[in-house]
PADRENTOR-561646 format. One line per field, with one value per residue: x, y, z of N, C-alpha, C in turn; residue in one letter. Coordinates in nm, 3 decimals. Layout:
// PADRENTOR-561646
n.east = (X ...)
n.north = (Y ...)
n.up = (Z ...)
ca.east = (X ...)
ca.north = (Y ...)
ca.up = (Z ...)
c.east = (X ...)
c.north = (Y ...)
c.up = (Z ...)
residu = (A ...)
//
This chain:
// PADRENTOR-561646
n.east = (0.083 0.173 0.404 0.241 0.145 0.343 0.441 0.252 0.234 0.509 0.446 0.241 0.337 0.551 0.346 0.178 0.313 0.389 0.151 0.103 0.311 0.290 0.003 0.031 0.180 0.048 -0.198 -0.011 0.066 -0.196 -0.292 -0.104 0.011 -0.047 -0.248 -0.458 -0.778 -0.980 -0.860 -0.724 -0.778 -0.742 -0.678 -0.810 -1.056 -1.159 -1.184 -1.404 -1.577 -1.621 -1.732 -2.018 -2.097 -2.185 -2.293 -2.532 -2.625 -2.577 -2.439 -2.397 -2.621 -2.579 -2.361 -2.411 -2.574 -2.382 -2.207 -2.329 -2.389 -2.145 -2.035 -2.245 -2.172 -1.915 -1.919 -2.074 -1.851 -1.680 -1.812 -1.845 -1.544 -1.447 -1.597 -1.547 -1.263 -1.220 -1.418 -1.244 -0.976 -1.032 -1.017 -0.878 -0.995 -1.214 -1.079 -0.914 -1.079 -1.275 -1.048 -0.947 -1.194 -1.167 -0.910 -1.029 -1.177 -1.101 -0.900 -1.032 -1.193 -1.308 -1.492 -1.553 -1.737 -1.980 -2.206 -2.366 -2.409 -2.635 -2.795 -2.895 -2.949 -3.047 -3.118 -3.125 -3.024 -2.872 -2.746 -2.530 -2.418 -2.378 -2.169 -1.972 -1.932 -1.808 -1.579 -1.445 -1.404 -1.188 -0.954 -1.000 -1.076 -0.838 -0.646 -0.758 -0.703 -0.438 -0.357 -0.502 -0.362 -0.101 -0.089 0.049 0.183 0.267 0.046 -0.172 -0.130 -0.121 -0.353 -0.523 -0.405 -0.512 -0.772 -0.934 -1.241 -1.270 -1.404 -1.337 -1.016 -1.051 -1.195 -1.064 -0.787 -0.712 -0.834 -0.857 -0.530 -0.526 -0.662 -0.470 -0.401 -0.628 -0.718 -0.581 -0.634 -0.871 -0.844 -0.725 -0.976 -1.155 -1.129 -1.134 -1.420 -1.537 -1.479 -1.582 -1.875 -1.914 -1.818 -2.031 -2.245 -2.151 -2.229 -2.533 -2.735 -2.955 -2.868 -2.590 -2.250 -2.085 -2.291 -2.291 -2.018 -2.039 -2.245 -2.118 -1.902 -2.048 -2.144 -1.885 -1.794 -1.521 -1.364 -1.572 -1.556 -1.357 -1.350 -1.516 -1.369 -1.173 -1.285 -1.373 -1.162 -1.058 -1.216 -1.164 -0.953 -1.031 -1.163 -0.974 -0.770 -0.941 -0.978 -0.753 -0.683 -0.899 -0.785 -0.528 -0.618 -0.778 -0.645 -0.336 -0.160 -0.081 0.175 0.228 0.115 0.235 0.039 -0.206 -0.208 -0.304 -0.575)
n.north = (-0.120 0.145 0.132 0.143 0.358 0.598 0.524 0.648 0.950 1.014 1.024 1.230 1.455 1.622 1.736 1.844 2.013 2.223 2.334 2.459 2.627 2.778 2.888 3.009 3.246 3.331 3.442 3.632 3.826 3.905 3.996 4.237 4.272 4.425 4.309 4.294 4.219 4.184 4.068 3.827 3.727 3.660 3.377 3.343 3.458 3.346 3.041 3.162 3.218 2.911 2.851 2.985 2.885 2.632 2.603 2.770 2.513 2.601 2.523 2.187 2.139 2.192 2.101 1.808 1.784 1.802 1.632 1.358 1.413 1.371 1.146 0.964 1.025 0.910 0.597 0.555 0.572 0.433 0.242 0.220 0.282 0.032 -0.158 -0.072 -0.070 -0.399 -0.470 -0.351 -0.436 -0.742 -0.776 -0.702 -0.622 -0.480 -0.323 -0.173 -0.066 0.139 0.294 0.516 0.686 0.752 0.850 1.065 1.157 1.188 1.372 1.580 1.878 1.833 1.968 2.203 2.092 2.082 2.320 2.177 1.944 2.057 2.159 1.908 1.723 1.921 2.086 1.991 1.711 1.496 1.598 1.762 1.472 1.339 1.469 1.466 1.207 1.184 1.303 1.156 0.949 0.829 0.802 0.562 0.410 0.361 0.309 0.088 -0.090 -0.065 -0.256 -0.483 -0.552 -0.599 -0.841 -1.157 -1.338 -1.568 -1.701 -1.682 -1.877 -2.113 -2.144 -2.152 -2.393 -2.606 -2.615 -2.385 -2.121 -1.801 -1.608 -1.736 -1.736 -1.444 -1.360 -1.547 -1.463 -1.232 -0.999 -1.025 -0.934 -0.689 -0.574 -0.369 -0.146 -0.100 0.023 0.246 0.415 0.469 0.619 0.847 0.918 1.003 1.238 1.396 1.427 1.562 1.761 1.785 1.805 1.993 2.170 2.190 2.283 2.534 2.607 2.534 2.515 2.441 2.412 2.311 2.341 2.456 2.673 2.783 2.926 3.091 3.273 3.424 3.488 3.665 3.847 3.948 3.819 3.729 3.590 3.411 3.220 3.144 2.972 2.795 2.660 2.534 2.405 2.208 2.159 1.980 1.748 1.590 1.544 1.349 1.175 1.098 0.958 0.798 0.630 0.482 0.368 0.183 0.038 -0.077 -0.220 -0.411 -0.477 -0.629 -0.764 -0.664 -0.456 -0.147 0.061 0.278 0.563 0.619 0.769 1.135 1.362)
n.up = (0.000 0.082 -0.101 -0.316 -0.286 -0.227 -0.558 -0.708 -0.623 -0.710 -0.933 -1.002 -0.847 -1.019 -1.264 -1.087 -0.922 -1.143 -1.256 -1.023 -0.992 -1.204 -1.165 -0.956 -1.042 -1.256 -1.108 -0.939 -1.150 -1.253 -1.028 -0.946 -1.138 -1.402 -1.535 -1.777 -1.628 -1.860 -2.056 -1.929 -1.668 -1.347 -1.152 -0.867 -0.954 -1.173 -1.030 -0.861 -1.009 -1.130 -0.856 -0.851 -1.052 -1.006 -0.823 -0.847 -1.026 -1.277 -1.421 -1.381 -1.498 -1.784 -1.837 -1.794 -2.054 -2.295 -2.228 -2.238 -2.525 -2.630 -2.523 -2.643 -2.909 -2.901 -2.820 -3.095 -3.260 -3.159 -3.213 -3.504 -3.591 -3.573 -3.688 -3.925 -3.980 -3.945 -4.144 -4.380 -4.334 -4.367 -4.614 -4.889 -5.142 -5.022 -4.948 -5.112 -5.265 -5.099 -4.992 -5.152 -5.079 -4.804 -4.752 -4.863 -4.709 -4.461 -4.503 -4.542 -4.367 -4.037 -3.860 -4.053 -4.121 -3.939 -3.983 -4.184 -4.060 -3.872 -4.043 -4.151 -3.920 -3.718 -3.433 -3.220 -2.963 -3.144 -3.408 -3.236 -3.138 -3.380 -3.489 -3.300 -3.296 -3.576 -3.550 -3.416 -3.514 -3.677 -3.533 -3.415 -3.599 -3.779 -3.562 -3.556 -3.760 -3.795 -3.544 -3.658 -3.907 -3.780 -3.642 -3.583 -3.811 -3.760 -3.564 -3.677 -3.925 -3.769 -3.682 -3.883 -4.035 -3.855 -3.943 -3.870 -3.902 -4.091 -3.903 -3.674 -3.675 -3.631 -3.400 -3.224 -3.237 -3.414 -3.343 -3.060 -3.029 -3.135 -2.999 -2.812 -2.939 -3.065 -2.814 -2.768 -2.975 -2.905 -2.670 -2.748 -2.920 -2.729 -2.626 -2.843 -2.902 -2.721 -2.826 -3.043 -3.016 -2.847 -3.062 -3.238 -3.040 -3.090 -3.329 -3.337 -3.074 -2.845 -2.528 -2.330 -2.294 -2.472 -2.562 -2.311 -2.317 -2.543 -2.479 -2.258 -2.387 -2.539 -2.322 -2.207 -2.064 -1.931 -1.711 -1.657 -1.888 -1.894 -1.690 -1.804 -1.983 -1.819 -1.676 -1.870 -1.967 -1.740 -1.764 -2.019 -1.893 -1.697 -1.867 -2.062 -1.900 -1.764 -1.974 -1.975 -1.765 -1.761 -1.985 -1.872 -1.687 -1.822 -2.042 -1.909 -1.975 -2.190 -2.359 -2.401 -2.673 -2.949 -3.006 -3.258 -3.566 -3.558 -3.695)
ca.east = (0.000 0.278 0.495 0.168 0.094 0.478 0.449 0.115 0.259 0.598 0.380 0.158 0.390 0.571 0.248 0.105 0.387 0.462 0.055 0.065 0.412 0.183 -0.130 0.081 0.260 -0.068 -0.259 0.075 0.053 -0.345 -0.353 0.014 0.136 -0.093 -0.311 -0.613 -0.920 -1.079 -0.802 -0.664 -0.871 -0.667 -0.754 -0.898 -1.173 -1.217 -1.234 -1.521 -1.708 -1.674 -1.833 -2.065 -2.194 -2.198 -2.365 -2.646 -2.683 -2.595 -2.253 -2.419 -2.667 -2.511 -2.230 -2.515 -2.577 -2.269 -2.178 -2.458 -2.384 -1.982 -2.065 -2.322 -2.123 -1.792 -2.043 -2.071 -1.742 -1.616 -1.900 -1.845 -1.436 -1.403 -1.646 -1.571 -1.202 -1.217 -1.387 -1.158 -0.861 -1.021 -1.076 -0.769 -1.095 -1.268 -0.930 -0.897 -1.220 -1.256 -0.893 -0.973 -1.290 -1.198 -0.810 -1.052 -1.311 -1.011 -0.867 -1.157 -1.222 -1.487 -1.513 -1.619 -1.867 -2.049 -2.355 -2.431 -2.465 -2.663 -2.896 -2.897 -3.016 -3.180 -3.096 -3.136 -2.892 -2.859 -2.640 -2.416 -2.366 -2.335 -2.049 -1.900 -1.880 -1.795 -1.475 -1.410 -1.463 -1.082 -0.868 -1.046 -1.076 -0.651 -0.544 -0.798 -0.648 -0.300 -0.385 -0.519 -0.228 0.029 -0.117 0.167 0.128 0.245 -0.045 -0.273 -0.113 -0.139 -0.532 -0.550 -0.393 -0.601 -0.867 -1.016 -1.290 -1.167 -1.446 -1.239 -0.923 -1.085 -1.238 -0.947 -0.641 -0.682 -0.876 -0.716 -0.392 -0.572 -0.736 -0.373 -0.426 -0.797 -0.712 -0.471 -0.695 -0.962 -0.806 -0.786 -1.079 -1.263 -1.123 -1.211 -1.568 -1.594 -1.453 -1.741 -1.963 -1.864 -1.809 -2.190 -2.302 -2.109 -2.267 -2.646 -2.765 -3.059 -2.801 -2.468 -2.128 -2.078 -2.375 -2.260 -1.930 -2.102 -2.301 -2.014 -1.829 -2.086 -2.172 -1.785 -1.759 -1.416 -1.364 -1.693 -1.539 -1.213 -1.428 -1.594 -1.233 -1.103 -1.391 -1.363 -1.029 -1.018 -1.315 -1.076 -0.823 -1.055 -1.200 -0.826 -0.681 -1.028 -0.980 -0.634 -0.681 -0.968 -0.698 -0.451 -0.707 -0.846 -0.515 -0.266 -0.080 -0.029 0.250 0.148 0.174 0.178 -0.092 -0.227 -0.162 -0.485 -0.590)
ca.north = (0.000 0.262 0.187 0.258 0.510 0.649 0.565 0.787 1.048 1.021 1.037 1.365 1.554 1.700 1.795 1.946 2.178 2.270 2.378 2.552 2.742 2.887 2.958 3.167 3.333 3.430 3.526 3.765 3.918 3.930 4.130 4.315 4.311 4.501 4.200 4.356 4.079 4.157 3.940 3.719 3.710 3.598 3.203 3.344 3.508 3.155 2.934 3.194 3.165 2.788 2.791 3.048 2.814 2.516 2.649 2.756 2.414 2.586 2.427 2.095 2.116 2.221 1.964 1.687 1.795 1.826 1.487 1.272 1.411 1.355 0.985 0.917 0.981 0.834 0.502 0.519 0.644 0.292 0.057 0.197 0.270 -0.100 -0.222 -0.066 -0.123 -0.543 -0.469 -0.317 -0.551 -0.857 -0.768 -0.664 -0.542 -0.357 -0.170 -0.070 0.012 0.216 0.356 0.652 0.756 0.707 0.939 1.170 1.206 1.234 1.534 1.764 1.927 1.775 2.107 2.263 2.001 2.134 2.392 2.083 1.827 2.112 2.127 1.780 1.658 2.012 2.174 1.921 1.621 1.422 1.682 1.713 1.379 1.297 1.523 1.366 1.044 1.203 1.345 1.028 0.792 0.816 0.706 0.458 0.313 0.370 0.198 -0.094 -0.089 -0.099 -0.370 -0.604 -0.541 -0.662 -0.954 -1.241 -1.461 -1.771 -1.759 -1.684 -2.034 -2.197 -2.179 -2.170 -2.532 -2.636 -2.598 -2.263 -2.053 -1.668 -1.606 -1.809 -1.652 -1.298 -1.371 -1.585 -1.447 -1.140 -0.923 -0.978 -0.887 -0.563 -0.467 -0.278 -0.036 -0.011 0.111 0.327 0.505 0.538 0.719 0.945 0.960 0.987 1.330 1.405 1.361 1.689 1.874 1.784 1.809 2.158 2.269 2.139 2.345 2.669 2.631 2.607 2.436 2.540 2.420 2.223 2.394 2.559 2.790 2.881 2.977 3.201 3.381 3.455 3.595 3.824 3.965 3.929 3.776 3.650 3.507 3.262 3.216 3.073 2.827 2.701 2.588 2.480 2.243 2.095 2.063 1.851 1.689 1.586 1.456 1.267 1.060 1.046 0.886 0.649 0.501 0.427 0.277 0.065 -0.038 -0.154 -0.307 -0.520 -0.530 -0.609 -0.862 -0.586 -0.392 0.043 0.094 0.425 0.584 0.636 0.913 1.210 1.481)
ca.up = (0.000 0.072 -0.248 -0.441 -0.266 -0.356 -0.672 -0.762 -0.590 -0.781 -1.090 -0.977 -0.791 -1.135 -1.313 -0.976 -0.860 -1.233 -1.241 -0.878 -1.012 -1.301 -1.117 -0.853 -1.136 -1.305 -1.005 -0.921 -1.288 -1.260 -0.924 -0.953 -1.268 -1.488 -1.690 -1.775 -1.644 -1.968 -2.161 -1.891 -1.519 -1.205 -1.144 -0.818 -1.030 -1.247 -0.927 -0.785 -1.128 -1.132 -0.743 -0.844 -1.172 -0.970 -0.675 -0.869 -1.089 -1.403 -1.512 -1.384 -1.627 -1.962 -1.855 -1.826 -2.224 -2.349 -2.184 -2.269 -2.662 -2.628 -2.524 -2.729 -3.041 -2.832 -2.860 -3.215 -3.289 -3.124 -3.307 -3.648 -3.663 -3.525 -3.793 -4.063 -3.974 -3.934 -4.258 -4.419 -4.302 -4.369 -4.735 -4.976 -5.227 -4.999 -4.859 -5.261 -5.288 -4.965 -4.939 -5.124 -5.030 -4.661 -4.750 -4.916 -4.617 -4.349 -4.588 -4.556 -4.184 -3.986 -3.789 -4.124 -4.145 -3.838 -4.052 -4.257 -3.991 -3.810 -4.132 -4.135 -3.765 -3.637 -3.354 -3.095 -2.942 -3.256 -3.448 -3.236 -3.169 -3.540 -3.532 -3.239 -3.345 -3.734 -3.583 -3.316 -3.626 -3.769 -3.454 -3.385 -3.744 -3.823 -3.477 -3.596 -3.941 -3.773 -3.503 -3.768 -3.984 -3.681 -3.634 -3.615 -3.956 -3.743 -3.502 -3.795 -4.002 -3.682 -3.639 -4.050 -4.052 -3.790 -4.019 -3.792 -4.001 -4.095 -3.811 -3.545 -3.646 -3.584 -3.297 -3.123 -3.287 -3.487 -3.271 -2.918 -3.076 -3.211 -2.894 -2.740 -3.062 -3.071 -2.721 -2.824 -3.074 -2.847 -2.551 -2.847 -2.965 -2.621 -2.643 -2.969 -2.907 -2.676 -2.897 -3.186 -2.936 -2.821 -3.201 -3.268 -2.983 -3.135 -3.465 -3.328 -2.986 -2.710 -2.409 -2.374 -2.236 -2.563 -2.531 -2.227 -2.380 -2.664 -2.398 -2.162 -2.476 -2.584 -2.230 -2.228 -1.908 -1.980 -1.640 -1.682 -2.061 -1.849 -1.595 -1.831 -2.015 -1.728 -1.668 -2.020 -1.964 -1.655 -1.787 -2.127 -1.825 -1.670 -1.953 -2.075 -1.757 -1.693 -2.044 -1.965 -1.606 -1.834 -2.080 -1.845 -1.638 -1.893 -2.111 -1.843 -2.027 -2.346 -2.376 -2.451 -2.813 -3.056 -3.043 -3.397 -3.618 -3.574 -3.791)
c.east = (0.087 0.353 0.391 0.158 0.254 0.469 0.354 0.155 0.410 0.524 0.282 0.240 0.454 0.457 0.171 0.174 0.414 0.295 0.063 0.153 0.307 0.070 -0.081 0.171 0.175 -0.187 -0.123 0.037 -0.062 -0.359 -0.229 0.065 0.056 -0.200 -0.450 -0.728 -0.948 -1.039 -0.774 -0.715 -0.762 -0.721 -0.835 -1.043 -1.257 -1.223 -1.379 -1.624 -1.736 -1.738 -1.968 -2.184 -2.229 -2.294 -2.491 -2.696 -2.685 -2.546 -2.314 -2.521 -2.670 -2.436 -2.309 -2.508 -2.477 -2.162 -2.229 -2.438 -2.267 -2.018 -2.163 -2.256 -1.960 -1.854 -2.004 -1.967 -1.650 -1.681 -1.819 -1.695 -1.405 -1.432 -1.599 -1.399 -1.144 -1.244 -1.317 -1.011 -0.888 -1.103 -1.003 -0.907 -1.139 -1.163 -0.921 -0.956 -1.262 -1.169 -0.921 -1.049 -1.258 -1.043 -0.887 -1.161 -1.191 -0.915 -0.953 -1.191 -1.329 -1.532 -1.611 -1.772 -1.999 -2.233 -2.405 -2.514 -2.572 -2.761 -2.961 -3.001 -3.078 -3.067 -3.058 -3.033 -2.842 -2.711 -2.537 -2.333 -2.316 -2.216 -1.958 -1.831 -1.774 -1.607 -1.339 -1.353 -1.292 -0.988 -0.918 -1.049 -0.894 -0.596 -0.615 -0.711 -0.505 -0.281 -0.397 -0.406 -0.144 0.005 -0.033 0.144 0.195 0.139 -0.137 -0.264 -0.127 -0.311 -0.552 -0.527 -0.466 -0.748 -1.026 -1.101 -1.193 -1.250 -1.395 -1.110 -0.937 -1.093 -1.107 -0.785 -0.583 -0.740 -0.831 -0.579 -0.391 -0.573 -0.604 -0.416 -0.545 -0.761 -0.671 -0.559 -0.846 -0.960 -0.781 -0.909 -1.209 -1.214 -1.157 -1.381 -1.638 -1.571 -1.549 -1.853 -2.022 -1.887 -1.973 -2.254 -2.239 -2.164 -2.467 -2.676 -2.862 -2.925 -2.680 -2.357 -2.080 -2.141 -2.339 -2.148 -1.955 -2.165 -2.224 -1.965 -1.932 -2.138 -1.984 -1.746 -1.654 -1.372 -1.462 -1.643 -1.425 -1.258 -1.482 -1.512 -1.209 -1.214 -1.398 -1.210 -0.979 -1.126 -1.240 -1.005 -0.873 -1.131 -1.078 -0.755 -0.815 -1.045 -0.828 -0.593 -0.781 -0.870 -0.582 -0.530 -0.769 -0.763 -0.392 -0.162 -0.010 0.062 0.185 0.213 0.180 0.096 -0.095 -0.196 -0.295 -0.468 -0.698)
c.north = (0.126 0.245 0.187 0.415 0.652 0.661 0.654 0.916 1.050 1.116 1.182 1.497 1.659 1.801 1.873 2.049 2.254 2.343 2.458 2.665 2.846 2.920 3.057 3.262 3.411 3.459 3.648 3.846 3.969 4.065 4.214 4.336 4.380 4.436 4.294 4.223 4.091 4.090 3.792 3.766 3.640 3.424 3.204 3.371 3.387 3.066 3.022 3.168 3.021 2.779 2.875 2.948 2.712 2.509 2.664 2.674 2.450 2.515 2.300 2.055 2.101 2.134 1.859 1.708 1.770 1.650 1.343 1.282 1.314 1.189 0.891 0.854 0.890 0.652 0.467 0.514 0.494 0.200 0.077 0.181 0.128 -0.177 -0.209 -0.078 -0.306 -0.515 -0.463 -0.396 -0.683 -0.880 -0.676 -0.600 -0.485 -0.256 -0.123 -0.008 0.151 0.318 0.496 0.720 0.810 0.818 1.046 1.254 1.254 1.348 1.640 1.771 1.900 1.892 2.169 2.234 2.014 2.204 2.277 2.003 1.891 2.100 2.008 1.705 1.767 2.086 2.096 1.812 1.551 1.502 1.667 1.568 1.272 1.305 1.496 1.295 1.099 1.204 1.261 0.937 0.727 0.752 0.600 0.317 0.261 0.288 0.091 -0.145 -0.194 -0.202 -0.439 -0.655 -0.614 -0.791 -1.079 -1.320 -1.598 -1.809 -1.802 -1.829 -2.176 -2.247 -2.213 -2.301 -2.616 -2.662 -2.524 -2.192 -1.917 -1.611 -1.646 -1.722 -1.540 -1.298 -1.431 -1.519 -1.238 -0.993 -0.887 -0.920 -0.772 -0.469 -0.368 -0.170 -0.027 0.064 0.233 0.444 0.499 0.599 0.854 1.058 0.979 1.162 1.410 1.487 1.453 1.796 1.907 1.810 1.991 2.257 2.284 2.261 2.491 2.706 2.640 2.491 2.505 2.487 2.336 2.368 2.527 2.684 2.872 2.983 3.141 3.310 3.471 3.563 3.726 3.922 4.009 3.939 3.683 3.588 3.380 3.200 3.043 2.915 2.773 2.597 2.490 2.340 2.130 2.025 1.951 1.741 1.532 1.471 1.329 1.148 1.005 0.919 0.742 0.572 0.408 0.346 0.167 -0.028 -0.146 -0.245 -0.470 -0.591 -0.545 -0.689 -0.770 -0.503 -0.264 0.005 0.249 0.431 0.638 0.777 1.029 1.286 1.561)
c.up = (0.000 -0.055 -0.321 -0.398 -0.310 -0.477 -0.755 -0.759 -0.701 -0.910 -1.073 -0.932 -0.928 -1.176 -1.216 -0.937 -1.027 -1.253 -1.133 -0.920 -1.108 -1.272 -1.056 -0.942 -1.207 -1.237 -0.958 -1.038 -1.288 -1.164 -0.909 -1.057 -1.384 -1.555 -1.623 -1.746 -1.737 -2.034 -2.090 -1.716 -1.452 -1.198 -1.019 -0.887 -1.092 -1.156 -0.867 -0.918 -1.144 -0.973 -0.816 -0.911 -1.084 -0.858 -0.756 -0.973 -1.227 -1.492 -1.495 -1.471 -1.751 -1.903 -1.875 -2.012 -2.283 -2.318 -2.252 -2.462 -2.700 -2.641 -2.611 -2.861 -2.966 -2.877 -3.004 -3.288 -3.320 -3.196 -3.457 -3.698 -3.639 -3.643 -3.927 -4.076 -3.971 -4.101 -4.405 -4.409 -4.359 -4.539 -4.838 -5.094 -5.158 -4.978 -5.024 -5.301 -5.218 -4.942 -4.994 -5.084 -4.835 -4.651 -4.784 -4.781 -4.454 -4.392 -4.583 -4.375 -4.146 -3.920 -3.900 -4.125 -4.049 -3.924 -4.137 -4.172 -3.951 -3.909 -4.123 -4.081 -3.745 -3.523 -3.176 -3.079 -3.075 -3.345 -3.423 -3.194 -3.262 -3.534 -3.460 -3.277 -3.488 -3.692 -3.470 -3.365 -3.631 -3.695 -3.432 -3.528 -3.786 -3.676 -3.487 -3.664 -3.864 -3.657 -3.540 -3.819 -3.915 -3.636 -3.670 -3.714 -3.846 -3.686 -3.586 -3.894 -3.903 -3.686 -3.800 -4.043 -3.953 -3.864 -3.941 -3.938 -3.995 -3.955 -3.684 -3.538 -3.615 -3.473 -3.206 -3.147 -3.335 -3.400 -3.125 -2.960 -3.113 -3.099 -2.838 -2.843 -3.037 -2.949 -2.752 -2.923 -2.987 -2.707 -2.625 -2.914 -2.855 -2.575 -2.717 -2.972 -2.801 -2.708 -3.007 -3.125 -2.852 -2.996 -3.270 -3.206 -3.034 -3.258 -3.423 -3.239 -2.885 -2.564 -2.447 -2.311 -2.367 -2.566 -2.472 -2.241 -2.483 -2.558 -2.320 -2.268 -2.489 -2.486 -2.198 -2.077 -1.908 -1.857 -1.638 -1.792 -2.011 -1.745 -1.662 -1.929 -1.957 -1.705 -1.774 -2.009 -1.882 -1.698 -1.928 -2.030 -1.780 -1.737 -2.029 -2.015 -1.778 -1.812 -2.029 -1.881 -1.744 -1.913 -1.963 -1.749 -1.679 -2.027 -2.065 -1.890 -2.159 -2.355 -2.446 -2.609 -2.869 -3.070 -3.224 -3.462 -3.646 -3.629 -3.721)
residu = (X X X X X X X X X X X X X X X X X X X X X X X X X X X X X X X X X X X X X X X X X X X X X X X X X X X X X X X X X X X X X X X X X X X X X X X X X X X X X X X X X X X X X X X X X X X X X X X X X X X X X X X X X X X X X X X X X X X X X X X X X X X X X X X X X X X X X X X X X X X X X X X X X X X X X X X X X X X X X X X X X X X X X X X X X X X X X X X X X X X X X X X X X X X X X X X X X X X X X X X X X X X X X X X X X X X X X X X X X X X X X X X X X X X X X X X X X X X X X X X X X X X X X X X X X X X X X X X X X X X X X X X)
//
């Protein structure tokens, strides 16, 4: 229990005093050094606006939205790049077939793609969880791709001479061997997926974290602008970190790989 408890702390202490040095460096600058609040607010100011939101149940509401979208398309993000990755692997014609449409659709900005989807779905959750998932889809599909791909050819001639279906080898061979990468591209893409979610709500949403964002700006309450960052951002950390405890949890035998390459 004590050498975990060492080693956590090993692992926090960096990233915590190297955060505390720059909070007390830009709370000095904020209240002594000239920063105007209107560009850059003290972090006291942004800790009283995040009690302020929280206290009166607003932040916990738009975060409910904005959550509930994120995951939604997170969800789909994982069914379809998985699927349409196996697909794609276990089919030298479809990967020829596929390959460009699929270089040509990860070349154009899913961000852009936002006023369409918004046409699209409406106004309501759907949208942005289209766009979620839309911009979730690609890590998740490329560390399939490249999981499949690594797949040892002896295990694979092993179950093949056995006289295993291509179903057996997926299932017993080709897919456990995948899962370190699918991971890998979806600790990724579980970030991803509040950023489409957020960009959804900037293009046209009745509630969600974004809103609140847009409103803040135009009364230009740039301290609320900053809490409501800061919340996305630990929010980011903590779906980061709890797919990663999941991975080694449930892939404890796998060695970390490269994460995939994102756009």
């Amino acid at each position: 229990m004590w050498h975990r408890a060492r080693h956590i702390w090993a692992l926090l202490w960096p990233p915590a005093g190297f955060m505390l040095l720059v909070l007390g460096a830009w709370e000095a600058g904020a209240r002594w050094g000239g920063l105007d609040p209107m560009i850059l607010p003290a972090p006291g100011e942004i800790i009283e606006q995040l009690r302020l939101g929280f206290q009166s149940g607003l932040y916990q509401t738009h975060l409910g939205v904005t959550l509930s979208q994120a995951m939604l398309g997170f969800v789909f993000a994982i069914i379809a790049g998985i699927g349409a990755g196996a697909l794609i692997a276990s089919s030298p014609v479809a990967e020829r077939t596929l390959n460009p449409f699929l270089i040509a659709f990860e070349a154009m900005p899913k961000i852009a793609m936002a006023p369409l989807v918004i046409v699209w779905f409406g106004y309501g959750i759907w949208s942005k969880v289209v766009l979620a998932a839309v911009i979730a889809f690609f890590p998740v599909l490329i560390s399939t791709l490249q999981g499949l791909r690594a797949t040892e050819p002896g295990r694979l001639d092993v179950l093949l001479s056995l006289g295993a279906s291509r179903a057996q080898v997926f299932r017993l061979v080709r897919l456990p061997s995948a899962l370190p990468y699918i991971f890998s591209g979806i600790n990724v893409a579980v970030v991803f997926v509040l950023l489409g979610s957020i960009v959804g709500e900037f293009v046209g949403a009745r509630a969600g974290l974004g809103t609140l964002i847009l409103a803040a700006n135009e009364n230009l309450e740039t301290a609320r602008t900053f809490s409501i960052l800061a919340m996305l951002a630990v929010l980011g950390m903590v779906l980061h970190f709890g797919v990663g405890a999941l991975r080694q949890r449930l892939l404890f035998w796998a060695e970390p790989v490269t994460r995939p390459p994102t756009s």
